[in-house]
C-alpha positions, 0 to 999 in steps of 0.5 A: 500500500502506498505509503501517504506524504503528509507534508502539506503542498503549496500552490503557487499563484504568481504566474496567475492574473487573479484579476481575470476569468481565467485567471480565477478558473485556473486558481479554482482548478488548481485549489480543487486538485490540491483538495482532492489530493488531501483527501485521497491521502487522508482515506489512505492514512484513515484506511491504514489506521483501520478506522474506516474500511475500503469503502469509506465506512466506520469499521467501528463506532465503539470508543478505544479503551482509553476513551471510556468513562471507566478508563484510569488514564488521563492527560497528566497520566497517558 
Protein backbone atom coordinates (compact mmCIF):
# COMPACT_ATOMS: atom_id res chain seq x y z
CA UNK A 1 0.00 0.00 0.00
CA UNK A 2 1.28 3.39 -0.92
CA UNK A 3 2.51 4.88 1.98
CA UNK A 4 0.64 8.99 2.14
CA UNK A 5 3.05 12.19 2.08
CA UNK A 6 1.94 14.15 4.75
CA UNK A 7 3.87 17.32 4.27
CA UNK A 8 1.34 19.94 3.15
CA UNK A 9 1.72 21.16 -0.54
CA UNK A 10 1.51 24.55 -1.75
CA UNK A 11 0.10 26.08 -4.59
CA UNK A 12 1.80 28.59 -6.38
CA UNK A 13 -0.23 31.56 -7.70
CA UNK A 14 2.42 34.39 -9.07
CA UNK A 15 2.21 33.01 -12.68
CA UNK A 16 -1.79 33.71 -12.42
CA UNK A 17 -3.54 37.04 -13.19
CA UNK A 18 -6.41 36.90 -10.26
CA UNK A 19 -7.99 39.76 -11.69
CA UNK A 20 -9.16 37.86 -14.80
CA UNK A 21 -11.85 34.93 -15.55
CA UNK A 22 -9.30 32.63 -16.31
CA UNK A 23 -7.09 33.58 -14.32
CA UNK A 24 -9.63 32.88 -11.33
CA UNK A 25 -10.61 29.30 -13.41
CA UNK A 26 -7.14 28.26 -13.40
CA UNK A 27 -6.58 29.30 -9.06
CA UNK A 28 -10.08 27.03 -8.76
CA UNK A 29 -8.94 24.14 -10.66
CA UNK A 30 -5.71 24.42 -9.01
CA UNK A 31 -7.26 24.65 -5.47
CA UNK A 32 -9.70 21.84 -6.34
CA UNK A 33 -6.85 19.25 -7.31
CA UNK A 34 -4.76 20.00 -4.09
CA UNK A 35 -8.25 19.43 -2.16
CA UNK A 36 -8.51 16.26 -3.98
CA UNK A 37 -5.17 15.25 -3.24
CA UNK A 38 -5.55 15.87 0.53
CA UNK A 39 -8.43 13.99 0.51
CA UNK A 40 -7.16 10.96 -1.47
CA UNK A 41 -4.36 10.61 1.40
CA UNK A 42 -6.36 11.16 4.36
CA UNK A 43 -8.64 7.85 3.20
CA UNK A 44 -5.49 6.05 2.55
CA UNK A 45 -3.83 7.21 6.14
CA UNK A 46 -7.63 6.55 7.68
CA UNK A 47 -7.68 3.06 5.88
CA UNK A 48 -4.30 2.08 7.21
CA UNK A 49 -5.14 3.47 10.75
CA UNK A 50 -8.44 0.76 10.39
CA UNK A 51 -10.62 3.41 11.02
CA UNK A 52 -12.80 3.39 8.05
CA UNK A 53 -12.88 0.44 5.57
CA UNK A 54 -12.06 0.29 1.73
CA UNK A 55 -15.26 1.77 1.15
CA UNK A 56 -15.34 4.69 3.31
CA UNK A 57 -17.08 3.21 6.13
CA UNK A 58 -16.61 3.17 10.10
CA UNK A 59 -15.21 -0.05 10.93
CA UNK A 60 -16.20 0.70 14.39
CA UNK A 61 -18.44 3.09 16.37
CA UNK A 62 -17.12 1.78 19.84
CA UNK A 63 -14.75 4.34 21.67
CA UNK A 64 -10.96 2.76 22.14
CA UNK A 65 -10.20 1.90 25.96
CA UNK A 66 -8.53 4.65 26.90
CA UNK A 67 -11.52 7.00 25.82
CA UNK A 68 -14.33 5.28 28.30
CA UNK A 69 -15.54 6.64 31.31
CA UNK A 70 -14.18 3.99 33.22
CA UNK A 71 -10.70 4.20 31.94
CA UNK A 72 -7.82 5.47 34.77
CA UNK A 73 -5.91 7.25 32.00
CA UNK A 74 -5.51 10.99 31.82
CA UNK A 75 -3.89 13.62 30.21
CA UNK A 76 -1.39 14.35 33.45
CA UNK A 77 -1.36 10.15 33.38
CA UNK A 78 -1.08 8.88 29.32
Amino acid sequence: MREPSFQIPIIRSGDLDLESPEGRTEWDRRVMALAARRIAEERVRMEQLGIIDEHGELISRELPPDMLPESETTLETG
